[in-house]
C-alpha positions as CSV (number, residue, x, y, z in Angstrom):
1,X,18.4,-51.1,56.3
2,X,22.3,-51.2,56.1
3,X,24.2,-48.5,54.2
4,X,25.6,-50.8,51.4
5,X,21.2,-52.3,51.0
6,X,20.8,-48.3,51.0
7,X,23.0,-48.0,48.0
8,X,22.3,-51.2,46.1
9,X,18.6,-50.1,46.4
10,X,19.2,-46.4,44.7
11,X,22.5,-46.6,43.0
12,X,20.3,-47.1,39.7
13,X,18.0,-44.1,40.3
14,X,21.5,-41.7,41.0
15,X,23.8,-42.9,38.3
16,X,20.8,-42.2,35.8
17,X,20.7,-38.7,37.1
18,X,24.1,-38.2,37.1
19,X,24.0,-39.3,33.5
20,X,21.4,-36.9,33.0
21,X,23.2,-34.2,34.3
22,X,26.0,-34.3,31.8
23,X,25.7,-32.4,28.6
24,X,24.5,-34.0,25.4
25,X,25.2,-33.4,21.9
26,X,27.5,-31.0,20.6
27,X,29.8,-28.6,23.3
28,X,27.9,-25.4,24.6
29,X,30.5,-23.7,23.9
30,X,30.9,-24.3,20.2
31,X,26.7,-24.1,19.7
32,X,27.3,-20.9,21.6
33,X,30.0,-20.0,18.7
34,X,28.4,-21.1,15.7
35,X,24.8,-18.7,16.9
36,X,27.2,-15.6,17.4
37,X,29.2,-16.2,14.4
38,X,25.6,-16.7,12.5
39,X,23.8,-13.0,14.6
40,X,27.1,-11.4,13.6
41,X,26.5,-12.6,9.7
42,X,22.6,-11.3,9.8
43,X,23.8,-8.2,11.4
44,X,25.9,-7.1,8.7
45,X,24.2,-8.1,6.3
46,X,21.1,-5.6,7.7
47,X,23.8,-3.3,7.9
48,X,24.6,-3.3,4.3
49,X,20.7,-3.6,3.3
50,X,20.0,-0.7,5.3
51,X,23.3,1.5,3.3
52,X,21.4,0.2,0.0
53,X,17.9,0.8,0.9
54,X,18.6,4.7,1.9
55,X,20.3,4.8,-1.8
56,X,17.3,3.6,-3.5
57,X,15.6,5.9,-1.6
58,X,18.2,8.7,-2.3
59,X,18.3,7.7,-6.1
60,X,14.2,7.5,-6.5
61,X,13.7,11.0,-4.9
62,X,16.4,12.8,-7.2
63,X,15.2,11.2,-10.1
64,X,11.5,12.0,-9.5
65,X,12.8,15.7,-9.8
66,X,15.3,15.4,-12.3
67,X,12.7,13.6,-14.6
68,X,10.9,16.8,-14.7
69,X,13.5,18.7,-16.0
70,X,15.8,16.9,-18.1
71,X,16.4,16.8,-21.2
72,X,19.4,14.2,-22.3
73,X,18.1,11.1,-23.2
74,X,20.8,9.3,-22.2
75,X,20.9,10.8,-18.3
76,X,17.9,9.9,-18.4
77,X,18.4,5.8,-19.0
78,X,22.0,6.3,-16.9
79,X,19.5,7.2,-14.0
80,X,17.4,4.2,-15.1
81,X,20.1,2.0,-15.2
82,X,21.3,2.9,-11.4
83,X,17.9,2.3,-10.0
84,X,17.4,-0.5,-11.8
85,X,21.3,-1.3,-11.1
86,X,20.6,-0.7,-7.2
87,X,17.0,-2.8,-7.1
88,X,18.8,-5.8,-7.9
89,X,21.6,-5.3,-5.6
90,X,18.9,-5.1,-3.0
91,X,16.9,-8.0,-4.4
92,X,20.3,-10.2,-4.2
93,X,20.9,-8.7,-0.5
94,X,18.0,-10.0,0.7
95,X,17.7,-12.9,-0.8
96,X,21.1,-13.4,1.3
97,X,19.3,-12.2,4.5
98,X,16.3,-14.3,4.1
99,X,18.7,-17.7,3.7
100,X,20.2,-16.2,7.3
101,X,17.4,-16.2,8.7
102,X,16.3,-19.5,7.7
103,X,19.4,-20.4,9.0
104,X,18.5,-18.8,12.1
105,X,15.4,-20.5,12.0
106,X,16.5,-23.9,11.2
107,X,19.1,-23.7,14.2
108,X,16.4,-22.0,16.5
109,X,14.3,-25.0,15.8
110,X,16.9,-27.7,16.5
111,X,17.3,-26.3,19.8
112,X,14.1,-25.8,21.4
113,X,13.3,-29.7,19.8
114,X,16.9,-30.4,22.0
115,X,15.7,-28.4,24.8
116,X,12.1,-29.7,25.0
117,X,13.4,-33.4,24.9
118,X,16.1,-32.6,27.5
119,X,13.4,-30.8,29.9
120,X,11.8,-33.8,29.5
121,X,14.5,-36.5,30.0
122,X,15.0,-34.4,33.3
123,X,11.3,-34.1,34.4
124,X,11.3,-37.8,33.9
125,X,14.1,-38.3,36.3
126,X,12.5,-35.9,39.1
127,X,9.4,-37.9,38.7
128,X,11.0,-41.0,39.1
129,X,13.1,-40.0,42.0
130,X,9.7,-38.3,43.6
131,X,7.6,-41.7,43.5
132,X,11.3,-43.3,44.9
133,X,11.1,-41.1,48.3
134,X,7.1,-41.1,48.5
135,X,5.8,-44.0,47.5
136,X,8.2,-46.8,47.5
137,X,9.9,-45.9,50.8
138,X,8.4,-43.0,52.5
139,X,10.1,-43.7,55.8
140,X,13.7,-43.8,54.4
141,X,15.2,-40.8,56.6
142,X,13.6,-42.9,59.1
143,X,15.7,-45.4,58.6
144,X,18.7,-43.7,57.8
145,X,18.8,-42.0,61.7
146,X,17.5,-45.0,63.8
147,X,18.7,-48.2,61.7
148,X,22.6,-47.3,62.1
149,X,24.1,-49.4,64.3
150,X,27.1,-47.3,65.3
151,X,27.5,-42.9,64.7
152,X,29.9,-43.7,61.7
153,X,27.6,-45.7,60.1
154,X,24.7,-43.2,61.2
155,X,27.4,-40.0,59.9
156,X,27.6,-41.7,56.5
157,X,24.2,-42.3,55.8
158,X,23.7,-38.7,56.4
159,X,26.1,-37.8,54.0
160,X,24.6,-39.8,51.0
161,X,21.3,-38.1,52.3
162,X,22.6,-34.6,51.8
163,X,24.5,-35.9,48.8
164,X,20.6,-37.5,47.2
165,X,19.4,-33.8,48.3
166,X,21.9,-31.7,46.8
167,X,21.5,-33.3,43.6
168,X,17.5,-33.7,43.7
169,X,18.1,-29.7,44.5
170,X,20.8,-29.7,41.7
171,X,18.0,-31.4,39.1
172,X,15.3,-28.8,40.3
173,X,16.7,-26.5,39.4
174,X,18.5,-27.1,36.3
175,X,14.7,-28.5,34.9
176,X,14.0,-24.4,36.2
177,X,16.7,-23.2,34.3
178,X,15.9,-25.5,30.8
179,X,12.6,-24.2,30.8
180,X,13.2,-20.5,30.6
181,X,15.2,-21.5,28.1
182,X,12.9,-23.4,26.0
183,X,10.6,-20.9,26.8
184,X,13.1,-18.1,25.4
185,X,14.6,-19.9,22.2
186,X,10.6,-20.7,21.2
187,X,10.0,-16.7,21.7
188,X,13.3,-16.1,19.4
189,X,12.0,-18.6,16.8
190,X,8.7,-16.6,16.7
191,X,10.6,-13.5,15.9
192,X,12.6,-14.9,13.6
193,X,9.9,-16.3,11.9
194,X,8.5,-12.9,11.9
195,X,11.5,-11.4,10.5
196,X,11.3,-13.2,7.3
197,X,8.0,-12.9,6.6
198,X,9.1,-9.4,6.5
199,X,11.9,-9.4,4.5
200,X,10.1,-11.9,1.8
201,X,7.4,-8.9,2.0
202,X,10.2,-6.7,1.0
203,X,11.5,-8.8,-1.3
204,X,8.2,-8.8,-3.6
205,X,7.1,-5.1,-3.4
206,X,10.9,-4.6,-4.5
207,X,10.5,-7.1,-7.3
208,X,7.1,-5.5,-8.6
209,X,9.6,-2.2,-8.6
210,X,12.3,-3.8,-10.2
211,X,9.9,-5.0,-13.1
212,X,8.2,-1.6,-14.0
213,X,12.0,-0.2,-13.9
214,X,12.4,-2.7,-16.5
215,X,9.4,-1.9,-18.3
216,X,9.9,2.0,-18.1
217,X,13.3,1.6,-19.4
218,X,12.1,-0.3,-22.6
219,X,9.6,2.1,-23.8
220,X,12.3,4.4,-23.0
221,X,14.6,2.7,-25.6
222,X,11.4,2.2,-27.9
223,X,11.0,5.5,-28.4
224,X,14.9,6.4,-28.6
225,X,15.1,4.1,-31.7
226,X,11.8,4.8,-33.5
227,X,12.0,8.5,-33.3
228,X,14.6,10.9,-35.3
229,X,14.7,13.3,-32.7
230,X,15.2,11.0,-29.9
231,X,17.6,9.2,-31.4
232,X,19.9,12.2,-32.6
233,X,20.3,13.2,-29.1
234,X,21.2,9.9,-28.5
235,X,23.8,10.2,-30.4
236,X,24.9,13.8,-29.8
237,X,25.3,12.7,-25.9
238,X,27.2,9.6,-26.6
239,X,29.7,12.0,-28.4
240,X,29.8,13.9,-25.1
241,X,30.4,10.3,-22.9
242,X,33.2,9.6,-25.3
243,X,35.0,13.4,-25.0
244,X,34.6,12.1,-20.7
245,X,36.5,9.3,-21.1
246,X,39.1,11.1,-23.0
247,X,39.1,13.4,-19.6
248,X,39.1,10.3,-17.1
249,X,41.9,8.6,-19.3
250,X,43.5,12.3,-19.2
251,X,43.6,12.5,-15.7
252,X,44.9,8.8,-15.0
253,X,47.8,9.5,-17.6
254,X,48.8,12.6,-15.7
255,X,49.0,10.6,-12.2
256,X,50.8,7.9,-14.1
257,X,53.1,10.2,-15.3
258,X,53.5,12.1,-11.7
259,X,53.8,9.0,-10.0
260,X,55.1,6.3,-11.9
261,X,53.5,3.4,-9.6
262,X,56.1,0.6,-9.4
263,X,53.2,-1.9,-9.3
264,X,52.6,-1.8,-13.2
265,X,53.7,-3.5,-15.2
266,X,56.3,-2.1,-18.1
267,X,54.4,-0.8,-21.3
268,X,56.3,-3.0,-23.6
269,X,54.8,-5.8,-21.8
270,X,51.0,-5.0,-23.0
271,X,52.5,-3.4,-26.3
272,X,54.1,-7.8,-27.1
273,X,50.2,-8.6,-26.7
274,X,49.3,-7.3,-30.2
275,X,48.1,-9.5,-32.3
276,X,47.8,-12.1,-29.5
277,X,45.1,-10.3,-27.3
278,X,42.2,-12.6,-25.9
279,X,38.8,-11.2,-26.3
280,X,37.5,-10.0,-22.8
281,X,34.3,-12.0,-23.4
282,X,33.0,-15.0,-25.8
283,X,30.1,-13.5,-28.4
284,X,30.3,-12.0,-32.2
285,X,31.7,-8.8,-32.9
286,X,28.4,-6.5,-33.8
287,X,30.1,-3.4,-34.2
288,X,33.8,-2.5,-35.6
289,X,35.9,-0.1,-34.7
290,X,36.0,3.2,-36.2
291,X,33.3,5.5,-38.1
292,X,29.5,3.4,-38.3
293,X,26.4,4.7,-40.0
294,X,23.6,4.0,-39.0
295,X,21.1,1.9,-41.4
296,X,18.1,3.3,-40.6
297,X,18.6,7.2,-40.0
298,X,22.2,7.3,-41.9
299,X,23.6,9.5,-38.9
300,X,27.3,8.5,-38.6
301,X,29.2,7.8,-35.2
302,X,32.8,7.1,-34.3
303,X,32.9,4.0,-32.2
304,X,36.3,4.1,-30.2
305,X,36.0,0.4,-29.6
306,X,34.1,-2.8,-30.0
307,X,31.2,-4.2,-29.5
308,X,30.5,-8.2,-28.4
309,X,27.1,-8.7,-28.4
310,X,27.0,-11.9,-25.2
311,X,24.2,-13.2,-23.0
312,X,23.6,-11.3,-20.0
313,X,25.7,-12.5,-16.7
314,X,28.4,-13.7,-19.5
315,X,31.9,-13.3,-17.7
316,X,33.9,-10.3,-18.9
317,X,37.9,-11.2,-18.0
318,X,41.1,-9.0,-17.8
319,X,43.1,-9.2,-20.9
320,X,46.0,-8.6,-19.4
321,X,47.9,-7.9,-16.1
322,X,46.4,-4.7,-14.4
323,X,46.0,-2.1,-12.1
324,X,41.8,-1.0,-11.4
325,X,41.7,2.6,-11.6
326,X,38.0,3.1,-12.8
327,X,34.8,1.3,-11.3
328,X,32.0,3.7,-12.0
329,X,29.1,4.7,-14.4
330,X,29.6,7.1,-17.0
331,X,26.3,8.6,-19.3
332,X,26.0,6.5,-22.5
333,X,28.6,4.0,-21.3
334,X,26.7,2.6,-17.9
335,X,28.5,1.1,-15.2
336,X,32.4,1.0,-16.4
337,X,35.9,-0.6,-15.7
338,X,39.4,0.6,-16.6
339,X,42.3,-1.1,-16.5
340,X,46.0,0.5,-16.2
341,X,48.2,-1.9,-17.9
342,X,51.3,0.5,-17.6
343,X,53.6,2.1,-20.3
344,X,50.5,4.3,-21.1
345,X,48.3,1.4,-22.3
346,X,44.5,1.2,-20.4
347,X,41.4,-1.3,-21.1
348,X,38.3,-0.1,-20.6
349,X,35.4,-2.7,-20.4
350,X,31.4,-0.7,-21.0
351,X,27.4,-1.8,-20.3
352,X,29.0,-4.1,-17.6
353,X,26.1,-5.2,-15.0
354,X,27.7,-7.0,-11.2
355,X,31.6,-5.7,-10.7
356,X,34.0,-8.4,-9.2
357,X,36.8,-6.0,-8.7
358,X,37.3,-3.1,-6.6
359,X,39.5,0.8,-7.4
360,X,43.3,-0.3,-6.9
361,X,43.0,-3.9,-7.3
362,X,45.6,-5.3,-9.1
363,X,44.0,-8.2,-11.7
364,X,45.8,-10.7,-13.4
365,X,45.3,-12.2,-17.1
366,X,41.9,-14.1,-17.5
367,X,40.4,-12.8,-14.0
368,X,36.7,-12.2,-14.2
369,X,36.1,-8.6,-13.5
370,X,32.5,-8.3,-14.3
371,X,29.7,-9.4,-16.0
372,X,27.9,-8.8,-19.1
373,X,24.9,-6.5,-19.0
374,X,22.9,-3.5,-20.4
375,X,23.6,-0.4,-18.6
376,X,24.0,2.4,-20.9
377,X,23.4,0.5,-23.9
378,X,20.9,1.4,-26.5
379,X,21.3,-2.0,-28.5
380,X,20.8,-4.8,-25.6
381,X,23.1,-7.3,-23.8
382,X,26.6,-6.2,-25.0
383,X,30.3,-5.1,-24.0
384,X,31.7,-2.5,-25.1
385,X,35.4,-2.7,-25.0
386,X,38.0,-0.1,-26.1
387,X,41.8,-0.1,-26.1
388,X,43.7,2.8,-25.5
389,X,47.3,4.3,-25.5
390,X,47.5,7.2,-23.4
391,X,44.3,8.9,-24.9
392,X,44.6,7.8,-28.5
393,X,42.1,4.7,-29.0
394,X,43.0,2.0,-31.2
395,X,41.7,-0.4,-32.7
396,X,41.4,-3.8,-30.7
397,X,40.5,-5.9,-33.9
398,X,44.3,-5.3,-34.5
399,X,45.3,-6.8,-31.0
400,X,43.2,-9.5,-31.0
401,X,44.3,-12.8,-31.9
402,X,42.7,-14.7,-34.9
């Protein structure tokens, strides 16, 4: 047999390895990409699970030894209204994680399916190339030494010999390498199904913990508003929240003054908004500014705000142009924002539940800074919002348009 009846014989058989030796699909390179970028997204996320889990944890084993000691109602609920603040954090956390690792899963999947249908594209090739040397012509070396008719001839059949060699090697041992790793993407989708099965464990027991949370805190409030006692300390300690936000506003007017940051804006420019303030959130007004008694007891209270009664998760916005120098929970007033407007003027927004903002951000009219919620409050879904010049509060019925 010649060399050019040689070729024409197995030029089929090589080009459709050659074609089976180029890659398929998407680049490794940017699969390679898209799984690190994806690891490096589940990592930080357990990273930041694991900083809110060791709160809970934190949180739960001070309360359990606070609760035996204290005495103020409304430390009491604050405490409630972290753990119960933190739970759903966590909840939303791994929520996030588990739609990683489906993720993870989904892209695990599609690659040992790619990998099992390559290995087998390339054990179909060896097969066909092994029944081409042993059974359809077994003596073909044969016939490549003694059939030349001159050295050249015999010289380049035995380089398209090496060359069917090299590549039958070549084709070995890539089908070697695609099976370890099928075999190790199938034992990293096993895992990963095994990491969410955990985390959807997780994500029920916390649930079940979330929902007594919710449960404790309402007979909590139950017994705040049908007994005299309870509710008079109630009010006592929400006297007390409102003499610490004189202090906080105190101590933000004093750096003001010290430091006169050039990022504020000018006080006349909040003091023009009288009269033409939007509300920070849609809902009725349930309770004024100014001295309130109470129908049922007759106590009386100074309210240094308002209070829009809103669905929870309703958007509470900015008012105004301003500068975030409070993001934390104060007793009585839950989780809390204020806003420096400059000139003197601050915003503070109360019972907030998820914070969009962070301390030092500057926020523009309109930007959604939080949502509506229930920490703090003894009256349900509401935000509190006060208005204040220096430390003198004033009343934002005045400032709000009509």
């Amino acid at each position: 047999m010649g060399l050019r009846r040689c070729i024409r014989r197995r030029w089929p058989l090589f080009a459709g390895m050659a074609l089976c030796l180029l890659p398929a699909g998407a680049s490794p390179e940017r699969a390679e990409a898209q799984q690190q970028s994806l690891e490096k997204r589940i990592d930080d996320q357990q990273k930041e699970l694991e900083r809110i889990r060791n709160e809970i944890e934190k949180h739960r084993s001070q309360s359990q030894k606070l609760n035996l000691e204290e005495k103020d109602v409304l430390k009491r609920l604050s405490r409630m209204d972290k753990e119960i603040d933190l739970s759903r954090q966590f909840l939303r956390k791994l929520e996030r994680q588990e739609g990683l690792f489906v993720e993870r899963i989904d892209s695990l999947s599609s690659r040992v399916d790619v990998e099992d249908s390559l290995l087998a594209r390339k054990k179909a090739v060896l097969g066909s190339r092994l029944r081409q040397m042993y059974v359809r012509d077994p003596d073909y070396r044969w016939d490549i030494l003694l059939g030349s008719r001159s050295l050249e001839e015999a010289f380049s059949r035995y380089k398209f010999a090496r060359l069917a060699a090299e590549q039958d090697a070549a084709l070995i041992g890539e089908i070697r390498s695609r099976k370890r790793t099928f075999e190790r993407e199938q034992a990293e989708l096993t895992e990963a199904l095994a990491d969410i099965v955990v985390v959807r464990k997780e994500r029920e027991d916390e649930a079940r913990k979330l929902e007594r949370g919710k449960n404790e805190r309402q007979a909590m409030l139950t017994r705040i508003r049908g007994a005299k006692s309870e509710h008079a300390n109630a009010i006592n300690e929400l006297e007390k929240a409102q003499a610490e936000i004189q202090s906080v506003i105190g101590r933000l007017e004093e750096k003001r003054l010290g430091d006169r940051s050039p990022g504020l804006p000018s006080g006349g420019d909040f003091a023009k908004l009288k009269g033409r303030l939007m509300r920070p959130v849609d809902g009725k007004i349930v309770r004024g500014f100014g001295q309130i008694k109470h129908p049922k007891y007759g106590t009386v209270t100074f309210n240094s705000g308002v209070d829009i009664g809103a669905s929870g998760g309703a958007p509470i916005r900015a008012v105004a142009t301003g500068v975030v120098e409070f993001v934390d929970w104060i007793d009585g007033y839950g989780k809390c924002i204020i806003l420096n407007h400059g000139g003197g003027y601050y915003t503070l927004y109360a019972h907030v539940s998820d914070t969009f903002i962070s301390q030092g951000q500057t926020v523009s009219l309109n930007d959604v800074i939080a949502e509506v919620g229930d920490t703090g409050s003894l009256e349900g879904y509401e935000c509190h919002f006060e208005i204040r010049q220096s430390k003198q509060a004033l009343n934002p019925l005045e400032w709000f348009s009509r």
